[in-house]
N, C-alpha and C positions, 0 to 999 in steps of 0.2 A: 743413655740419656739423650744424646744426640742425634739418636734415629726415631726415642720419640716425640720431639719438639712437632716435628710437618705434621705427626697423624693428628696431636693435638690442636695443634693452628688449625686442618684442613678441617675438623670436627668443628671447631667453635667458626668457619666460616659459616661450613652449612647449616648450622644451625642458626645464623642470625639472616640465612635466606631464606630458612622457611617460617620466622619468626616474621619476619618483613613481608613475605608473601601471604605468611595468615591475616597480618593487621592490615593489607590492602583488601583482601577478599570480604572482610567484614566489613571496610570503608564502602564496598564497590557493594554489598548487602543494603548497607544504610542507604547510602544515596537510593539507589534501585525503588527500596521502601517507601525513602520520601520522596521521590519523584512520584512513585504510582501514588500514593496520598494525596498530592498538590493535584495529578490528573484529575483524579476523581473527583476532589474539592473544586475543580475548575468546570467541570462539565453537567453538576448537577443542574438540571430546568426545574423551571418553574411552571406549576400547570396554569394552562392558558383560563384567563376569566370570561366571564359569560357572555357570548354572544347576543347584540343589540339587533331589534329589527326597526330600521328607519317608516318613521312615521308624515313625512315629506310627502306633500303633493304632489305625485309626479306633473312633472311638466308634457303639456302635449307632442313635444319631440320624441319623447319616449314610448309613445303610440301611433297609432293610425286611426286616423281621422275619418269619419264615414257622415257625408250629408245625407245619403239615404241606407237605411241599417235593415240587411236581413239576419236576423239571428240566427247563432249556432249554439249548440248547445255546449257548455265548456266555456266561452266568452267570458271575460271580466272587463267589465265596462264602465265607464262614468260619461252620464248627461252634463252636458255643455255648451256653453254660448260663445259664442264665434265674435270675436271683437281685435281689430286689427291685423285679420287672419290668423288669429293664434285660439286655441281653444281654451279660452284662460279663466271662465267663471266656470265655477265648482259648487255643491251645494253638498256641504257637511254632513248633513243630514237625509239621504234619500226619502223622495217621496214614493209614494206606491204606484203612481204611472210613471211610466220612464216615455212613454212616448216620444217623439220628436212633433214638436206642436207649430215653430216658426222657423222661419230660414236661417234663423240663426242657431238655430239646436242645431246639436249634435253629436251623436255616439264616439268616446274614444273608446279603443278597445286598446286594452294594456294586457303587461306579463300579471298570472293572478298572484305572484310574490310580491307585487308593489299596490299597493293600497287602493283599492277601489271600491265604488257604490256599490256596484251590482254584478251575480254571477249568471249567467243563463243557465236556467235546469231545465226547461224541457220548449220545444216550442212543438206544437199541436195545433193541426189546424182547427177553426173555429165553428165550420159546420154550417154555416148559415147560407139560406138561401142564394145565389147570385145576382137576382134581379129583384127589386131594387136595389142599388148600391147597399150592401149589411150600413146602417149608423154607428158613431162611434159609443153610442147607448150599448147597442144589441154587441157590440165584440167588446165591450166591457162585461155585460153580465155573463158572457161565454168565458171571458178569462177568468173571472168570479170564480165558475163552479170548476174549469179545467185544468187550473195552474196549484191548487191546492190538493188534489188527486195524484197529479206528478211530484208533488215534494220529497214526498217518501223515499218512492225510486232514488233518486238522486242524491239526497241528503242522507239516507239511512233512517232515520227518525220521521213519526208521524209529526204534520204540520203543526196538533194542537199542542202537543209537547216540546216544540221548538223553541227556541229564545230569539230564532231568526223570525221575519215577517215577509209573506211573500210579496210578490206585485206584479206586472206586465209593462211589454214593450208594445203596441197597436200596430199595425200596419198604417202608413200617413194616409192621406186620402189618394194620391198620386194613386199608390200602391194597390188601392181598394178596387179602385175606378180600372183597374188594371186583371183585377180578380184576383188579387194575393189574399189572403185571407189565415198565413201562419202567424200564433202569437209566441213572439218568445215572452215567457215564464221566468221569470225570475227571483231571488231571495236575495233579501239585505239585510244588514244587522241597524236597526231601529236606532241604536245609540252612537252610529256612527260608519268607520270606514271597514273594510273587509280584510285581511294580508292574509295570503293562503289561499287555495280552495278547498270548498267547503263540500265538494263529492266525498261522501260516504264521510262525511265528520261527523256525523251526529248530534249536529249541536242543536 
């Protein structure tokens, strides 16, 4: 009886060590679980909402200012009047000659991601005689027949099926008097401001 009192003690230790070690390994299971659950609960995102594009006039700091404007083609441009030395009157509306007509005009040319009047799609020169100085008649009826020829190229889509309207920049008279004689070609949208370019949109 006496020899076997220790085997039975040393039996009921170990047994309540690996009783103690199981109920730890399944505490140390649970935690584990619930800690990766809380991670996961913690880290879900949320998908990002819709990207806005700013409708804001840019201000003429945000461009370059031209009192005398030779066009390229790719330009996004708004006509403006020069007051304060700031280029700060805007017209909402584009007309179909962008010309620069007074000293107070003048071309700002902007990035074509910020809202503009006008894009340049092609400039072509006009053809006309040399002598007499061409009139601003005769390089209007050449931009007439020249700047709606070129739309297509540029825009992908014929002129007649477009929602866009073309129009033209003239050479000033400086310019003429000088023998310049390219027009840049242009397209605007009728109902308003431009954001994007409009190369190969098809609109």
């Amino acid at each position: 009886m006496t020899l076997r009192r220790p085997h039975t003690r040393t039996l009921v230790v170990l047994l309540t060590v690996l009783v103690t070690a199981a109920s730890l390994a399944a505490c140390s299971s649970s935690s584990k679980s619930s800690s990766s659950s809380s991670t996961s609960a913690s880290t879900t995102t949320t998908a990002p909402g819709p990207t806005t594009t700013t409708t804001l006039e840019p201000e003429a700091g945000v461009g370059r200012i031209s009192f005398v404007y030779g066009p390229d083609v790719g330009d996004c441009i708004d006509l403006r009047s020069v007051a304060s030395g700031k280029a700060v009157t805007t017209r909402a509306v584009p007309a179909v000659d962008a010309t620069l007509k007074t000293d107070k005009d003048v071309i700002l040319r902007l990035n074509c991601e910020l809202p503009h009047q006008y894009e340049v799609i092609a400039t072509p020169a006009a053809g006309l005689a040399p002598t007499p100085t061409p009139t601003t008649e005769q390089f209007t009826v050449a931009a007439k027949k020249l700047c709606p020829a070129a739309f297509k190229t540029y825009v992908g889509i014929a002129y007649p099926s477009s929602s866009l309207e073309v129009g033209w920049i003239l050479p000033s008279e400086e310019q003429r008097n000088r023998g310049v004689q390219v027009i840049g070609c242009t397209a605007f949208d009728p109902k308003g401001k431009l954001t994007g370019s409009i190369k190969d949109s098809k609109r």
